[in-house]
C-alpha positions as CSV (number, residue, x, y, z in Angstrom):
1,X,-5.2,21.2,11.7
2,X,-9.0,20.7,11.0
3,X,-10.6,21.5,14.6
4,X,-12.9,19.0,13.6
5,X,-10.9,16.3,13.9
6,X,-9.4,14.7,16.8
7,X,-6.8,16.0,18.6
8,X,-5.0,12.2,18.9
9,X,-5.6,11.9,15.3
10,X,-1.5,13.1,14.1
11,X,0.0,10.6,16.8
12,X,-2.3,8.3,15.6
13,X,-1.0,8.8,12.0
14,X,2.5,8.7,12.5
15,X,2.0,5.1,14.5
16,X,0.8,3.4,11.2
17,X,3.0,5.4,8.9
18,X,5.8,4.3,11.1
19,X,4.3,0.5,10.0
20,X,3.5,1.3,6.4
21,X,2.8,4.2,4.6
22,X,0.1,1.6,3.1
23,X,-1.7,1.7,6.4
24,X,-2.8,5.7,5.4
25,X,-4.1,4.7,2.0
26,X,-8.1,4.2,1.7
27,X,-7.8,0.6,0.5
28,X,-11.4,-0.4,0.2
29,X,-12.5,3.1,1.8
30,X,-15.1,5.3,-0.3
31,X,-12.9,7.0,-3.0
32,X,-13.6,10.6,-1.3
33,X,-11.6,9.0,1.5
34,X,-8.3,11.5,2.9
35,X,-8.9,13.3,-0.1
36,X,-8.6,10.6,-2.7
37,X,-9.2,9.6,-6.3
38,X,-10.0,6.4,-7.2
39,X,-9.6,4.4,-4.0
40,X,-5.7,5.9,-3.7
41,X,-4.5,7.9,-0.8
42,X,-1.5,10.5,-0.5
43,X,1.6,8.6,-0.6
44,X,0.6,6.3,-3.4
45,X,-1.2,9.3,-4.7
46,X,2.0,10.8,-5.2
47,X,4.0,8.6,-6.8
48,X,0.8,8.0,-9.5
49,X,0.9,11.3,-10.2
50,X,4.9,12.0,-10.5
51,X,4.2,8.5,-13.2
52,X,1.5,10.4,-15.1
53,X,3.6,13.3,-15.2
54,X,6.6,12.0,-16.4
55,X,5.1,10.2,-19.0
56,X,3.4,13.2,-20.3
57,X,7.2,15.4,-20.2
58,X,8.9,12.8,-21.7
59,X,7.8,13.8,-25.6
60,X,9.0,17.3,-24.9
61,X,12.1,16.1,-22.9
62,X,13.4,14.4,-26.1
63,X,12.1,17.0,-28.6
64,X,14.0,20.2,-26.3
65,X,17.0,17.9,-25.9
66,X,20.4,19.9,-26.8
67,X,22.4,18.3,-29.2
68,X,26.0,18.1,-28.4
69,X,29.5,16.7,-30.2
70,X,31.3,14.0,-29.0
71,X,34.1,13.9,-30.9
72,X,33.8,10.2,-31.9
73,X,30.4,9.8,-34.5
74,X,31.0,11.7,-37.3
75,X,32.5,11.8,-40.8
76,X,36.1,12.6,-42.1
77,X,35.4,15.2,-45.6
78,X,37.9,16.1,-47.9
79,X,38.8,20.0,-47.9
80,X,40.7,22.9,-50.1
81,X,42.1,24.5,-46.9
82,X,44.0,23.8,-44.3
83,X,41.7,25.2,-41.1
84,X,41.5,22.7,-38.4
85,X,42.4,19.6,-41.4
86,X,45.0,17.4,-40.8
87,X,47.3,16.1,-43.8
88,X,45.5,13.5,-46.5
89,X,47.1,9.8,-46.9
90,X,45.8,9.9,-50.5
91,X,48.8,10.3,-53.2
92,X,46.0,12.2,-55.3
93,X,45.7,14.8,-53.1
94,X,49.6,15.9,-53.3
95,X,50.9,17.9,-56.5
96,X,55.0,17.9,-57.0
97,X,56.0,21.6,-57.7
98,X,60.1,22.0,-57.8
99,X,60.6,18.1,-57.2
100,X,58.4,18.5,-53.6
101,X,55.3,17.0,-53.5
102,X,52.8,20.1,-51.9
103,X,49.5,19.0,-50.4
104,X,46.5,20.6,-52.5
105,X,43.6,19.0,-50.1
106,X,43.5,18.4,-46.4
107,X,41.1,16.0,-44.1
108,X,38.6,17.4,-41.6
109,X,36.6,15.4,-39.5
110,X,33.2,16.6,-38.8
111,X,31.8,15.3,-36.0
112,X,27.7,14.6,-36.1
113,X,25.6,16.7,-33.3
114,X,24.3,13.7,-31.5
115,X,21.6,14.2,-28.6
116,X,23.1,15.1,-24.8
117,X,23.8,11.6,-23.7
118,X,24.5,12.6,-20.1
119,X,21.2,14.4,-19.9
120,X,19.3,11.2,-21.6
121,X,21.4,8.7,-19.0
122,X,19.6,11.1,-15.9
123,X,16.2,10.7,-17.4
124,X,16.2,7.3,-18.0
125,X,17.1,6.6,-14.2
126,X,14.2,9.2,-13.4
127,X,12.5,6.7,-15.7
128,X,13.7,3.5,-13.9
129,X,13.2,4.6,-10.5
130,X,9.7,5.3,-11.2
131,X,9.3,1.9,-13.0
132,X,10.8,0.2,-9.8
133,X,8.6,2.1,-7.3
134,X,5.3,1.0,-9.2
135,X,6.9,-2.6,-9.6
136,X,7.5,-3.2,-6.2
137,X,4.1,-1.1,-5.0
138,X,2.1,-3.7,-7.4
139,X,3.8,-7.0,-6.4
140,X,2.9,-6.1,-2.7
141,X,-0.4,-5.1,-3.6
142,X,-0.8,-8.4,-5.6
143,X,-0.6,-10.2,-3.0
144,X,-2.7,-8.7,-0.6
145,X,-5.2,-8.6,-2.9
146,X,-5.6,-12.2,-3.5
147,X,-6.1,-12.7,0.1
148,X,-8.6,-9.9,0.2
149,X,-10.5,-11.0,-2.5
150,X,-10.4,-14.5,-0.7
151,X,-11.9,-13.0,2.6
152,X,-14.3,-10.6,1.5
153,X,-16.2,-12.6,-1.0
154,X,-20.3,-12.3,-1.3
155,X,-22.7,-12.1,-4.1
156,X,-24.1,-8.5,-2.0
157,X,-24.0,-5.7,-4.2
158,X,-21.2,-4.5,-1.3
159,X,-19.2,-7.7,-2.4
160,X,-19.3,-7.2,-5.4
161,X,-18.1,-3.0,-5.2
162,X,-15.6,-4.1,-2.9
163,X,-14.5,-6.5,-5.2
164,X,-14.0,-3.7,-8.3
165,X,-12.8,-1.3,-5.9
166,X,-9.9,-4.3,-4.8
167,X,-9.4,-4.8,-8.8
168,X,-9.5,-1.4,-10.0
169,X,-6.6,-0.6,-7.3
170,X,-4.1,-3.1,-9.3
171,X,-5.5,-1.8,-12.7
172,X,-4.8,2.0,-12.0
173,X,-1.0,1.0,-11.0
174,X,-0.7,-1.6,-13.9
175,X,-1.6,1.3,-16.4
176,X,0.9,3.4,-15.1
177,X,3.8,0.7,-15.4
178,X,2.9,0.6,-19.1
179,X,3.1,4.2,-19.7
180,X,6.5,4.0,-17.9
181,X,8.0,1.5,-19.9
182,X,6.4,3.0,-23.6
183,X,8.6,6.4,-21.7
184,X,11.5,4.2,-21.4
185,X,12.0,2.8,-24.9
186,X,11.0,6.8,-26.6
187,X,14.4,7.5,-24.5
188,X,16.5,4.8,-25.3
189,X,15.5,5.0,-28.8
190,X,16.8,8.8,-28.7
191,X,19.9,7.6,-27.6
192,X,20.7,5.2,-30.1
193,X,22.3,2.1,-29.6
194,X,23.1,0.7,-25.9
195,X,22.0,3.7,-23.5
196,X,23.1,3.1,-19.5
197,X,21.2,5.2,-16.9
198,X,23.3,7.7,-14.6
199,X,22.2,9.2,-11.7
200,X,24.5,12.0,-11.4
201,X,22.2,15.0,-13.1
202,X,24.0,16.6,-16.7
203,X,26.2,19.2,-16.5
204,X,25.6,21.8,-17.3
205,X,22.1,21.1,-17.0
206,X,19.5,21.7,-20.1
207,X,17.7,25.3,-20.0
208,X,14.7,24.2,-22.1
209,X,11.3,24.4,-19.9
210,X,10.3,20.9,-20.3
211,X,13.8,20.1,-18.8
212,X,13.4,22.6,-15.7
213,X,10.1,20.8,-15.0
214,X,11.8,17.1,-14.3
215,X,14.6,18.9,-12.4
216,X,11.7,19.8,-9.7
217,X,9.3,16.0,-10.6
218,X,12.7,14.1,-10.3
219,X,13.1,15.3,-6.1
220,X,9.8,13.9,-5.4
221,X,10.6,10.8,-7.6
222,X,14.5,10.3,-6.3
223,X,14.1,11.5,-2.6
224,X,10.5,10.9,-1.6
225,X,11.7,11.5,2.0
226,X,11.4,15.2,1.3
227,X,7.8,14.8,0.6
228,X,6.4,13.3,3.8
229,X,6.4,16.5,5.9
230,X,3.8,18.0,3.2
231,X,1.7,14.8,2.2
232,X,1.1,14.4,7.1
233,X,0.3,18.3,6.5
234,X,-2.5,17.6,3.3
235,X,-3.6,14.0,5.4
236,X,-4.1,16.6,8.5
237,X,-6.1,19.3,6.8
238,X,-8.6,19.6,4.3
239,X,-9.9,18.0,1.9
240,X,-10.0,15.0,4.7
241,X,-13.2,14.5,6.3
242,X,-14.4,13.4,9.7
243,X,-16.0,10.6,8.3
244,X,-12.3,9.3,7.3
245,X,-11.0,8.9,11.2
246,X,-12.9,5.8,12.3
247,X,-11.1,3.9,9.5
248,X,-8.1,4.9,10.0
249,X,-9.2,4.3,13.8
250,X,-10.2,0.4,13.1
251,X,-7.2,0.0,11.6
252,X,-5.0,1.5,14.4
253,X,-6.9,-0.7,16.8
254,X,-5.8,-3.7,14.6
255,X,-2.5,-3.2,15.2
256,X,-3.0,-2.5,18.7
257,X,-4.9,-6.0,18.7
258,X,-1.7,-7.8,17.2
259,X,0.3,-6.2,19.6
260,X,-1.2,-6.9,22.5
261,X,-1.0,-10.8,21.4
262,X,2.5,-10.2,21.4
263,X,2.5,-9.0,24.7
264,X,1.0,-11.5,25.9
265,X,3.4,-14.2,24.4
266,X,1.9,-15.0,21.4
267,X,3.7,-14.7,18.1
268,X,2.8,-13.4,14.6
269,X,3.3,-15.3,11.4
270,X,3.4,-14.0,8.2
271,X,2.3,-9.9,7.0
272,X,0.8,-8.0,8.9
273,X,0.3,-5.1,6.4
274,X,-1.8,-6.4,4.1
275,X,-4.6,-7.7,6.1
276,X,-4.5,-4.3,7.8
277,X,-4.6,-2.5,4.7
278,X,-7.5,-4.3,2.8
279,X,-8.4,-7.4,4.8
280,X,-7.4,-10.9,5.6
281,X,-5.9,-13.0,8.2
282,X,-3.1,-13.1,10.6
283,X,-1.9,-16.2,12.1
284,X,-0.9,-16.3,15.7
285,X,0.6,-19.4,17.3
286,X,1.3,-19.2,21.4
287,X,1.8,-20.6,24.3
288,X,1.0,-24.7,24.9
289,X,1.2,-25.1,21.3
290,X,-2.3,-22.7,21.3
291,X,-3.1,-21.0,17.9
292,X,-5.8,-18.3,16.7
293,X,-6.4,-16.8,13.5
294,X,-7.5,-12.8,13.5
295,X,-9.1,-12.3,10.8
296,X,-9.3,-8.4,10.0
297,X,-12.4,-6.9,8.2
298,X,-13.7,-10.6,6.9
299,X,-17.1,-10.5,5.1
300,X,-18.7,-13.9,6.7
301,X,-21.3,-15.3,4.3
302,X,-22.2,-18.3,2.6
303,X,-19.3,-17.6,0.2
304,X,-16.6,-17.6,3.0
305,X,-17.8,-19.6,5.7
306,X,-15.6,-22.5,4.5
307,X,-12.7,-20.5,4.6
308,X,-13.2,-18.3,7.7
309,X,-15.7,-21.5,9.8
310,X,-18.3,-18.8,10.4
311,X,-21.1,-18.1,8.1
312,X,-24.5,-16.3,8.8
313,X,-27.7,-17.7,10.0
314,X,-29.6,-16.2,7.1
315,X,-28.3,-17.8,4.1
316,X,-28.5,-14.7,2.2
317,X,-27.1,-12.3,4.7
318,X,-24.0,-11.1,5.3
319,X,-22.2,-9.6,7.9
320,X,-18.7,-8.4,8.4
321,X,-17.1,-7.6,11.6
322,X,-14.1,-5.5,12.2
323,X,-12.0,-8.4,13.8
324,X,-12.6,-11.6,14.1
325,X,-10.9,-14.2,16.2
326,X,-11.3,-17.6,16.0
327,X,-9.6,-20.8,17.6
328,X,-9.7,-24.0,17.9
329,X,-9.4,-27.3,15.2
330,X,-12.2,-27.6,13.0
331,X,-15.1,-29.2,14.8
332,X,-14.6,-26.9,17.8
333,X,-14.4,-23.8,16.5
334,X,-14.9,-20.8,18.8
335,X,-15.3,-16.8,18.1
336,X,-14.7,-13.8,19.3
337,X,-15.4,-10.3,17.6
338,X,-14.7,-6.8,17.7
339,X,-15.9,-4.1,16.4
340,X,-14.3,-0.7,16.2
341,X,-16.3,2.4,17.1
342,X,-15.7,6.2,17.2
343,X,-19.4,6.0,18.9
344,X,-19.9,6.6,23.0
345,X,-23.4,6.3,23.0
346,X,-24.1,2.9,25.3
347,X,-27.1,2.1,22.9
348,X,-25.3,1.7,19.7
349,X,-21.9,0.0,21.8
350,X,-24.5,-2.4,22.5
351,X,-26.1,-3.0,19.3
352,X,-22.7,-4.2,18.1
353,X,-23.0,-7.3,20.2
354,X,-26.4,-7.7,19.0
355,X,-25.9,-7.8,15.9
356,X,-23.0,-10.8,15.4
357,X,-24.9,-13.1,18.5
358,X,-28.3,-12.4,18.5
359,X,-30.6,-13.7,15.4
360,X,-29.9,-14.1,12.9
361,X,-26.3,-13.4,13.5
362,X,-23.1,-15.2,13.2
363,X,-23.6,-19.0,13.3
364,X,-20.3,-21.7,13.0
365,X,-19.6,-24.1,10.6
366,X,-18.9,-26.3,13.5
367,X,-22.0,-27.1,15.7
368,X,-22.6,-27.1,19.7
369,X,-23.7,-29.9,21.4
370,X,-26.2,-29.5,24.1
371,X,-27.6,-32.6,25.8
372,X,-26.8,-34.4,22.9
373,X,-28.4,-31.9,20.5
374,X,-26.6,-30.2,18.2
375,X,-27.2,-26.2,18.2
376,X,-25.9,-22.8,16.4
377,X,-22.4,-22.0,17.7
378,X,-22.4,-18.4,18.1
379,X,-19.3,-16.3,18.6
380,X,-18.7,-16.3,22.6
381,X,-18.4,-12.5,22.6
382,X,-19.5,-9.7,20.6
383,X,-17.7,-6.6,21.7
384,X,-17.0,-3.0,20.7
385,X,-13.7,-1.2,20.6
386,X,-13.9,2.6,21.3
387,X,-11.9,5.7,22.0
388,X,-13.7,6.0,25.5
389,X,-12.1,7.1,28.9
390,X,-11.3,5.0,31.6
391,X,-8.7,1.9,31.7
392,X,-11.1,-1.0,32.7
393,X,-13.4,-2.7,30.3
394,X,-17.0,-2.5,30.5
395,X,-19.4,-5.2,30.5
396,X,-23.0,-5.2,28.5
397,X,-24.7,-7.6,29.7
398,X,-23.9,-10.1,33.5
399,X,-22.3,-12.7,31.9
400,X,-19.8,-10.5,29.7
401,X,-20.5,-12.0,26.0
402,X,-21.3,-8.3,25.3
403,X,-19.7,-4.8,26.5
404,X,-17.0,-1.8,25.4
405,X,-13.1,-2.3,25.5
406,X,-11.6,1.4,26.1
407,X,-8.2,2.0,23.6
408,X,-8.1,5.6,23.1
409,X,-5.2,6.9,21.1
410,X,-4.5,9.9,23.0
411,X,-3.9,8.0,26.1
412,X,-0.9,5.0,26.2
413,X,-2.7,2.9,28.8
414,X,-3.6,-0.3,26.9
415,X,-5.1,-2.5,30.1
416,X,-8.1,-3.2,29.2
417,X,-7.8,-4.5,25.6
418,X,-4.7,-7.1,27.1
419,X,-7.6,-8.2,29.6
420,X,-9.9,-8.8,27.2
421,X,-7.1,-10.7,25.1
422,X,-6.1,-12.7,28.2
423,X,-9.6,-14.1,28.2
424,X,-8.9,-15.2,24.5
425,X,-5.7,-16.4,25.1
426,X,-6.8,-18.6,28.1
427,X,-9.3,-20.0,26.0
428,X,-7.2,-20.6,23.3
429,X,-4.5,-22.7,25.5
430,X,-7.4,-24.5,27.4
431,X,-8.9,-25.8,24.0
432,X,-5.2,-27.4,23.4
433,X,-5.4,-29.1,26.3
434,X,-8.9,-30.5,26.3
435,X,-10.4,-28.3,29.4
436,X,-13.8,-27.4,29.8
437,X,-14.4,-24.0,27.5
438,X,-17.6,-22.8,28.4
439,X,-16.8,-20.6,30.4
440,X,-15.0,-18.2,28.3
């Protein structure tokens, strides 16, 4: 492994494979992310490339393709000998010599060489396995998308990347589907006529090269399983870089956000992949009829502020905070945020709060009344998230809207994030019922 990388950073890996294998791809990271091209990481990676490769093989799988007899297709030919001919039907082709009629020409069927069927049934379920794979990869990504798209809206010159990164992820998979299918029809047209796929490999199997190279593409294709030891190994080594952990951090300390909810008797609705793996929102409903959205890498500008409640102060600014949880019905909308940090440094932990409360900051739809003057609603706390030691959360500033929540992968204790939860969690419940808020 990298000895520039953490040491927690493998357990940390396996935790949100053993969610999604979606949680390890780069999503809306910068395309050098974990090694990647294009915005893909090394699972989906892989089954992009065993889709480029296959439909590159498949002219030279058809064109090396041995050519066998069946037996049936063929043609029946008239014959002066005997060899392997059967006796002609046709009174023409008898002579009567001594009052016995004496056959002079025989029948012989000769059956047509027809392409290996058995070889052209494997390759199309290679073919259709792959097809599936991409089909179900892009429904799933379809939808996340739309939701993405939805949250992290902005007319920023960041938006608006984010927003062809988001796209160009669908178009990458959609032009592999199409290759796979033009592959699909070259095959069944070799067949001829009505060709079934079979997923028991020919026997005995082709020689020709082009053949030996989808016997090795079809393991990665038909038992991915086989694959994951090496794609952890490539994810752990180089070409990944350090600047790859804290997203794969922020994520992890999503799901340990969600999970502590859970913990604390709140339930999830709905996917919790997707807004994980490029943004969105989870819904959360919990105890006395409480609710709370968490909404997970949301870009809160003057685009979104009608969808998320929370816009900026600065009409032309735009911020967007790791998590965001807000509660409450409309009117009384409250936030909190966090922000997830691979930083120690008490300076910038405290620059996080800064930056969502102070000016211009974060601002609410939904406005405050003081005294009978309406005022900016800012988000009640503005914390950071980081690896640091210690089980107990520490405050920034006396009254707590600022400070650091410990959650350091290495280490299972998880206290101090389900105390700064419980905070939200009594708020939440104490909106429901209509009792003073303030002082969450």
């Amino acid at each position: 492994m990298n000895p520039n990388l953490p040491a927690w950073l493998p357990s940390l890996v396996e935790e949100l494979r053993a969610v999604s294998s979606d949680l390890l791809e780069p999503g809306l990271a910068k395309p050098v992310a974990l090694g990647a091209r294009g915005g893909h990481g090394p699972l989906l990676r892989s089954l992009l490339s065993s889709a480029d490769a296959f439909a590159a093989l498949t002219p030279r799988l058809l064109a090396e393709l041995d050519m066998t007899e069946d037996g049936v297709s063929g043609d029946w030919c008239v014959v002066r000998v005997p060899r392997q001919a059967r006796h002609s039907t046709a009174p023409q082709d008898y002579a009567i010599q001594n009052g016995r009629a004496i056959p002079t020409r025989w029948l012989r069927f000769d059956p047509e060489a027809r392409p290996d069927s058995s070889a052209l049934r494997w390759a199309l379920h290679v073919c259709t396995r792959l097809q599936n794979e991409l089909l179900t990869h892009t429904a799933r990504l379809e939808a996340q998308l739309q939701e993405a798209l939805l949250t992290r809206a902005g007319e920023s010159e960041w938006a608006i990347q984010d927003a062809q990164v988001l796209r160009g992820l669908a178009d990458g998979v959609q032009e592999r589907i199409v290759a796979i299918r033009q592959a699909e029809m070259d095959i069944r047209a070799k067949g001829g006529g009505r060709l079934t796929s079979s997923d028991r490999a020919p026997w005995p199997y082709p020689k020709q090269p082009a053949w030996s190279t989808l016997k090795r593409l079809a393991r990665s294709v038909l038992r991915p399983e086989t694959m994951l030891g090496t794609v952890l190994r490539d994810l752990l080594s180089e070409p990944i870089a350090v600047a790859d952990v804290p997203f794969l951090y922020q994520r992890w300390c999503g799901l340990q956000l969600v999970r502590s909810f859970e913990r604390l008797g709140w339930v999830r609705h709905g996917d919790l992949t997707g807004p994980l793996f490029l943004g969105g929102r989870i819904e959360m409903s919990g105890p006395a009829g409480a609710s709370v959205t968490v909404w997970i890498e949301p870009r809160v500008s003057s685009e979104t502020m009608l969808v998320t409640g929370w816009g900026c102060a600065s009409p032309r600014q735009e911020l967007t905070p790791d998590f965001l949880i807000t509660c409450g019905s409309a009117g009384m909308r409250d936030a909190f945020v966090l922000d997830a940090t691979m930083s120690k440094s008490d300076e910038l932990l405290r620059a996080k709060s800064r930056r969502y409360r102070n000016d211009p900051g974060i601002i609410g739809v939904d406005t405050l009344l003081v005294a009978g003057v309406p005022v900016a609603r800012r988000p009640l706390r503005a914390w950071a998230i980081a690896p640091l030691g210690g089980t107990h959360c520490q405050l920034g500033d006396p009254e707590g809207r600022s400070g650091s929540v410990p959650l350091h992968p290495g280490r299972a204790n998880l206290q101090a994030l389900d105390a700064w939860l419980t905070d939200v969690s009594l708020h939440a419940q104490r909106q429901m019922i209509g009792a003073p808020t303030s002082g969450a």
